[in-house]
MILO-346986 format. One line per 4 residues: number of its first residue (from 1); their letters; for each residue y, z, x of N, C-alpha, C. Coordinates in nm, 2 decimals, decimal comma. Each point is the difference from the previous one (the first is absolute). Example, Ala and Ser with C-alpha at 12.3 -4.5 7.8 and 13.67 -1.06 7.14 Angstrom:
1> as> -0,57 0,78 1,32 0,12 0,00 -0,09 0,12 0,00 0,09; 0,11 -0,07 -0,04 0,11 0,00 0,09 0,11 0,08 -0,08
END
This chain:
1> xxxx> -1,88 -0,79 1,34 -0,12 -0,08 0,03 -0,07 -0,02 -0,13; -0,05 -0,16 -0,06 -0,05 0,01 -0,10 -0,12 -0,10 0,08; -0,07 0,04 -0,15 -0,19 -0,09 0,05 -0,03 -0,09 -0,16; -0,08 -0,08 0,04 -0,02 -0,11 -0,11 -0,15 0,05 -0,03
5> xxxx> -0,06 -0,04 -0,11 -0,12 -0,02 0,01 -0,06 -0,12 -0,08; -0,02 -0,13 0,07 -0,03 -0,11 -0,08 -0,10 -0,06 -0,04; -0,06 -0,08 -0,10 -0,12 -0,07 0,03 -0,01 -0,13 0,04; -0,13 0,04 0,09 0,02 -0,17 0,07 -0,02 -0,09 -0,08
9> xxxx> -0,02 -0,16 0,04 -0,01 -0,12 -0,08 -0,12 -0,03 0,08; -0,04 -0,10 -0,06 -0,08 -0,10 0,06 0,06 -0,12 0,00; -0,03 -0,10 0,09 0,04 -0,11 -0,01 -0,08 -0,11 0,00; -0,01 -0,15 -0,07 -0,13 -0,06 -0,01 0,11 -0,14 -0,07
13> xxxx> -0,11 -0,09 0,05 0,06 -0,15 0,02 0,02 -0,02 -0,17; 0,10 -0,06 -0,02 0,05 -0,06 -0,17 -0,03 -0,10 -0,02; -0,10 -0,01 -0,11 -0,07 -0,11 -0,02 0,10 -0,10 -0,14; 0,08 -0,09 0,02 0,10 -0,05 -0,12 -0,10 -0,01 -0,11
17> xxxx> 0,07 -0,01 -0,08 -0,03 0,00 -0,16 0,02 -0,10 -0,07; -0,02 -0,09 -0,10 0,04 -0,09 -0,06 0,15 -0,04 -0,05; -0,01 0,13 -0,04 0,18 -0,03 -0,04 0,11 0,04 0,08; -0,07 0,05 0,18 0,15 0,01 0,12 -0,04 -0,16 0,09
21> xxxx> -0,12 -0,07 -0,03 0,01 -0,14 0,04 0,08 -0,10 -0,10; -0,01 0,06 -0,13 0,09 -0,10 -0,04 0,15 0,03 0,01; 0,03 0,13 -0,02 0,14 0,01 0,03 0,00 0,00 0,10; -0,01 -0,03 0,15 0,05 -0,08 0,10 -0,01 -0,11 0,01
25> xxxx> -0,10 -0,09 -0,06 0,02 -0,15 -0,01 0,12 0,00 -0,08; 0,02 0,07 -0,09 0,19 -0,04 -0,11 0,07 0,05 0,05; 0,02 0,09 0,11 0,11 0,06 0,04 -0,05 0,02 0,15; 0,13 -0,03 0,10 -0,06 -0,01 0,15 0,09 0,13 0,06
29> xxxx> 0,05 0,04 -0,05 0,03 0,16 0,02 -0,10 0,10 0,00; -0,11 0,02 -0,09 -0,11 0,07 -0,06 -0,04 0,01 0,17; -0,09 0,09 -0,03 -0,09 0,05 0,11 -0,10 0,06 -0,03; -0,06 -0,03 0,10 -0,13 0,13 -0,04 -0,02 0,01 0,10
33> xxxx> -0,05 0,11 -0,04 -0,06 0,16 0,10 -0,11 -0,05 0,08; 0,01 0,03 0,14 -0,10 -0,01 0,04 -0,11 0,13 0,01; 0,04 0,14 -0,04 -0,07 0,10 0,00 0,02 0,08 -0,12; -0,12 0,07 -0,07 0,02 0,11 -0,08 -0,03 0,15 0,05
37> xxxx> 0,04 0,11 -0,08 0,07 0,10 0,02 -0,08 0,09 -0,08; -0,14 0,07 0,01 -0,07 0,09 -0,09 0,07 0,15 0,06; -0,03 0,08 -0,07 -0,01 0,15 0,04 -0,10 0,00 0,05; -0,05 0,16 0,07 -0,10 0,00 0,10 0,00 0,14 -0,07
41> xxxx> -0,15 0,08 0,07 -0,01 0,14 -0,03 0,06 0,07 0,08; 0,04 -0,06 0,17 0,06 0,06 0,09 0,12 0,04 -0,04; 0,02 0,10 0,11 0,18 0,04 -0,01 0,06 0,00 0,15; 0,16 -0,02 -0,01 0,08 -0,01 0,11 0,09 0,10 0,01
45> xxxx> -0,01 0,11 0,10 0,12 0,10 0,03 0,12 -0,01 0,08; 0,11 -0,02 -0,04 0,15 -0,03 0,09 0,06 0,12 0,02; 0,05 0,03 0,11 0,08 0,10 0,02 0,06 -0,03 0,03; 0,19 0,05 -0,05 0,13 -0,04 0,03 0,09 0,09 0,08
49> xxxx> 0,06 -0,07 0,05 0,10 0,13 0,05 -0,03 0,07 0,17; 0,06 0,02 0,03 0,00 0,10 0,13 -0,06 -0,06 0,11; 0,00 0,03 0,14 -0,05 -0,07 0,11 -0,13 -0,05 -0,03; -0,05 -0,07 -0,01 -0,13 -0,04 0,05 -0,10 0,09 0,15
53> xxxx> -0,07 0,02 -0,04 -0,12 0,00 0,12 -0,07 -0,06 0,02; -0,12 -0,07 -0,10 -0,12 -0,05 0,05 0,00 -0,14 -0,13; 0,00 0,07 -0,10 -0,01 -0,11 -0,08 0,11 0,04 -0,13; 0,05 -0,10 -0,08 0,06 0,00 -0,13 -0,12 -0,02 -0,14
57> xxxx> -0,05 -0,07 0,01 -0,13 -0,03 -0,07 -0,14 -0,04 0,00; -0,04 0,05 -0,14 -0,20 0,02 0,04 -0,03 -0,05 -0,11; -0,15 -0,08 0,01 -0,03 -0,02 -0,12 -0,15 -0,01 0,01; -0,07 0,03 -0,12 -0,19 -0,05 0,00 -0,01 -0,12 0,04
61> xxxx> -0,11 0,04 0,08 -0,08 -0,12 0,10 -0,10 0,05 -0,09; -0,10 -0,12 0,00 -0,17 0,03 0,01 -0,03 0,12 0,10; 0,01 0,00 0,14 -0,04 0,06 0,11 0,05 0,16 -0,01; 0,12 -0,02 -0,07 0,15 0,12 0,00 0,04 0,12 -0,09
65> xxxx> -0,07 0,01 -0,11 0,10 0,01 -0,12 0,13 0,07 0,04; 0,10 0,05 -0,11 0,12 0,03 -0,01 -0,01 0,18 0,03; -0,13 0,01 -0,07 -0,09 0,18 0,04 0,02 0,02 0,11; -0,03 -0,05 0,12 -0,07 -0,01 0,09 0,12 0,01 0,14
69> xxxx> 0,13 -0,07 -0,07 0,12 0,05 0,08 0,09 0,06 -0,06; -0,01 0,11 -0,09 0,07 0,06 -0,07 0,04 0,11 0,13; -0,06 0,05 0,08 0,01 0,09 0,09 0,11 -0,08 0,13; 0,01 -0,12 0,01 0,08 -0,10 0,10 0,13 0,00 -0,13
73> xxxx> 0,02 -0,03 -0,08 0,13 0,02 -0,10 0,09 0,11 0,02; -0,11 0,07 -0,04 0,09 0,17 0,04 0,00 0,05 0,09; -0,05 -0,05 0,12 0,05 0,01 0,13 0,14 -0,03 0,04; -0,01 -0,17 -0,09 0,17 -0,07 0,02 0,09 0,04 -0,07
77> xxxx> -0,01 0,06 -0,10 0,08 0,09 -0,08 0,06 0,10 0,01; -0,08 0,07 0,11 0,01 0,14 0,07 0,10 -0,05 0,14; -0,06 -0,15 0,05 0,08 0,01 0,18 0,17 -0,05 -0,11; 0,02 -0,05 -0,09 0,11 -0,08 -0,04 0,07 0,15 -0,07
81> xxxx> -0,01 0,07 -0,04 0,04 0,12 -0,09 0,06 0,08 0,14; -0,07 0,00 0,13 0,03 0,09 0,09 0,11 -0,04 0,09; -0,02 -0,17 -0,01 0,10 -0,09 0,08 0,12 0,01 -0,08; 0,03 0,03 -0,17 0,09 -0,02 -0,03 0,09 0,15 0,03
85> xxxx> -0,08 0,12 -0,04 0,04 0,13 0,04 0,07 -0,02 0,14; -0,06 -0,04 0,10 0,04 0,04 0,15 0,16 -0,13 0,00; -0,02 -0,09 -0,06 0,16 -0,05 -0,04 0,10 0,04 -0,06; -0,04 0,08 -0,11 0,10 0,08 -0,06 0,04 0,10 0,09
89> xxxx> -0,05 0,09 0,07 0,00 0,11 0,04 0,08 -0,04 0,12; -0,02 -0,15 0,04 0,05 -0,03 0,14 0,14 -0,09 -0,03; 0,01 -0,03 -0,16 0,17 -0,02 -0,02 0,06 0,13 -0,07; -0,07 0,10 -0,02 0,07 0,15 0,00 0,02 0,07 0,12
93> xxxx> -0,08 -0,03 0,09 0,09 0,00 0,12 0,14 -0,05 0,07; -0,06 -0,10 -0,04 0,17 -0,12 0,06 0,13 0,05 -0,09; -0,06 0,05 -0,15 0,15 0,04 -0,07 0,04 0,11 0,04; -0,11 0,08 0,06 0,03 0,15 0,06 0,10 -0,02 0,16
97> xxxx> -0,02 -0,10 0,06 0,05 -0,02 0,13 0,11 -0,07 -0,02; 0,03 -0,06 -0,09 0,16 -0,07 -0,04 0,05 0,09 -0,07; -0,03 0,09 -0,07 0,07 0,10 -0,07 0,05 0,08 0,14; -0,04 0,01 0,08 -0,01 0,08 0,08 0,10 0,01 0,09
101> xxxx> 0,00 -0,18 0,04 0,13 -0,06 0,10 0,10 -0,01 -0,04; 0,04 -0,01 -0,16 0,10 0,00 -0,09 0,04 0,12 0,02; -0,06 0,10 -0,04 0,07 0,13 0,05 0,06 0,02 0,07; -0,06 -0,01 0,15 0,01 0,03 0,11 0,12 -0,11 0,04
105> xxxx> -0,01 -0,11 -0,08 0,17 -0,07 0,01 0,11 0,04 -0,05; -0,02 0,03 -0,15 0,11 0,06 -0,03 0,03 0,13 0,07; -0,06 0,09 0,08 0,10 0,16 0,04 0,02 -0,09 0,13; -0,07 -0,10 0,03 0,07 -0,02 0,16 0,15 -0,02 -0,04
109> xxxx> 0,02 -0,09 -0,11 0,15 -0,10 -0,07 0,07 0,09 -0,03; -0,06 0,12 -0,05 0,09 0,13 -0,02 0,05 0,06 0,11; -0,07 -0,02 0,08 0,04 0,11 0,14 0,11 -0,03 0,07; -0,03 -0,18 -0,01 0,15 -0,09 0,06 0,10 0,03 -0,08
113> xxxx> -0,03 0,01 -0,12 0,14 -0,01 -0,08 0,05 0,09 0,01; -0,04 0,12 0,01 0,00 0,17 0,03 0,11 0,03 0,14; -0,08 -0,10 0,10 0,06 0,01 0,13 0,13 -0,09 -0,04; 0,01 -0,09 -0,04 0,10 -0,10 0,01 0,11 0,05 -0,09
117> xxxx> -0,03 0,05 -0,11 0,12 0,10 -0,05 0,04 0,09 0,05; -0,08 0,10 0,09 0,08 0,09 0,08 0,10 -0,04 0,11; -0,07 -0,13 0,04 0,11 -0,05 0,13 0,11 -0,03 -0,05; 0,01 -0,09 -0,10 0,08 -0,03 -0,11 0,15 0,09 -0,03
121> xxxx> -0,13 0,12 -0,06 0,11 0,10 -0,02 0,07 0,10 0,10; -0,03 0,00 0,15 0,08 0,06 0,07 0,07 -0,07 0,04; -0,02 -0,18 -0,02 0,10 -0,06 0,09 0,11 -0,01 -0,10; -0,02 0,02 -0,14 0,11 -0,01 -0,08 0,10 0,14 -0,02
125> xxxx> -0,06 0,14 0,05 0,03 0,14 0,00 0,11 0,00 0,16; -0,06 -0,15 0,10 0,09 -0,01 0,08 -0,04 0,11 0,09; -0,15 0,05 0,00 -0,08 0,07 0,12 0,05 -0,07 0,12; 0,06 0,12 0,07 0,01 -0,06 0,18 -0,18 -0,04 0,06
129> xxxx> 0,07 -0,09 0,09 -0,10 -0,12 0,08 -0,12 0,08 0,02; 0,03 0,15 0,08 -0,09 0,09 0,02 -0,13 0,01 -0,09; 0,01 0,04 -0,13 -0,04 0,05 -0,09 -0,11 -0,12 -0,06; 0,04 -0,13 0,01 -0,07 -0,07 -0,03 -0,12 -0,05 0,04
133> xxxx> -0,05 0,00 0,13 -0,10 0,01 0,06 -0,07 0,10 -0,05; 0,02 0,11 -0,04 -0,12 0,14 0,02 0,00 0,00 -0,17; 0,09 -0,10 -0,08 -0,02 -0,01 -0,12 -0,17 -0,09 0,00; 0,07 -0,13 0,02 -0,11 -0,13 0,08 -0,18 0,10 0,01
137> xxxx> 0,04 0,05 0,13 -0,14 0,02 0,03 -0,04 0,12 -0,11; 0,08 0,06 -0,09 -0,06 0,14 -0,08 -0,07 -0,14 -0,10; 0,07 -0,03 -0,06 -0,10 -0,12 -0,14 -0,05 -0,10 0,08; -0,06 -0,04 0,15 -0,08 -0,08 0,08 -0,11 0,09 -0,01
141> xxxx> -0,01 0,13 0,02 -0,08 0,10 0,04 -0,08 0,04 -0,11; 0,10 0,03 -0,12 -0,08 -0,02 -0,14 -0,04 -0,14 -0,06; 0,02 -0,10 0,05 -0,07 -0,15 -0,03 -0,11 0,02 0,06; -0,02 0,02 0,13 -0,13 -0,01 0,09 -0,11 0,12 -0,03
145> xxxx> 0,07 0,13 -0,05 -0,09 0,08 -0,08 -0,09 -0,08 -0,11; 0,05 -0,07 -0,09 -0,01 0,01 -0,14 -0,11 -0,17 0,05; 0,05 -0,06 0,13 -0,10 -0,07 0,00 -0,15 -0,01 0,04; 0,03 0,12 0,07 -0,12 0,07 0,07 -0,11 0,04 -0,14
149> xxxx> 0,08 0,06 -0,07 -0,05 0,02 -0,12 -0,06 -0,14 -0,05; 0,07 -0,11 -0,06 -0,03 -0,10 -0,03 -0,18 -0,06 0,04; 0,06 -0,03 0,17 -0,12 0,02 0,09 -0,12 0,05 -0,02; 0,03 0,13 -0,03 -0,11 0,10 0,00 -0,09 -0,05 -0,13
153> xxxx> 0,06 -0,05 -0,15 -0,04 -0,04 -0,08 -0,10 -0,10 -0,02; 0,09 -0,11 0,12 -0,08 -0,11 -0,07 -0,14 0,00 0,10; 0,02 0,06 0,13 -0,13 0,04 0,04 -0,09 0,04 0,02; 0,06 0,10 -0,11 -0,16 0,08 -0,07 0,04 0,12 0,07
157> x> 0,03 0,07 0,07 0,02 0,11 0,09 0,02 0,10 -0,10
END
């Protein structure tokens, strides 16, 4: 979040000069101004950056000065600093909950592969038909453990 601090202008009708009437009469490109551009004693404050709440910028009025809402600035300074915290904190959350699923993906991917090599390998050891079922449900039994677990993780338990 950055902030400006500027001074205002005044602005006031451009009265031509002798030599911007003649350089337009010789040249039809030329122009002139129809307004000039003083500094002023006033000043203008911008504030950049971060949500908005009420206002981005203030500046002296006659009625106003810039004194007089210094307490409304740093109000907005204060709601934008707190909005930006509760965003951070609330995408350190989201990396914390994707970190989280990723985990809990990969031991699930593990547990298949875990299971799937065992079946694998008794049907290559040439385990009778028997055996393979109560192989099945022993690494089904430890999948559904480890999911429970999983479970238990992501919701907070």
């Amino acid at each position: 979040m950055g902030f400006l601090v500027l001074p205002e202008r005044d602005r006031t009708g451009h009265v031509a000069t002798e030599k911007e009437l003649t350089a337009a009469k010789k040249d039809s490109w030329v122009r002139i101004h129809r307004f000039d551009y003083t500094p002023s004693e006033r000043l203008r404050f911008v504030l950049d950056g971060g949500q908005p709440h009420r206002a981005s910028e203030w500046s002296d009025t006659p009625g106003h000065p810039l004194e007089d809402q210094l307490a409304e600035i740093a109000q907005e300074v204060t709601l934008r600093g707190e909005a930006a915290e509760r965003r951070r904190q609330d995408e350190i959350e989201a990396a914390r909950q994707k970190r989280i699923r990723w985990e809990a993906a990969m031991e699930e991917a593990q547990i298949r592969y875990a299971e799937a090599y065992r079946v694998r390998h008794l049907e290559a050891q040439g385990a009778p038909a028997s055996m393979r079922p109560a192989a099945e449900a022993a690494a089904t039994t430890k999948g559904l453990k480890a999911r429970w677990r999983i479970g238990s993780v992501l919701s907070g338990e």
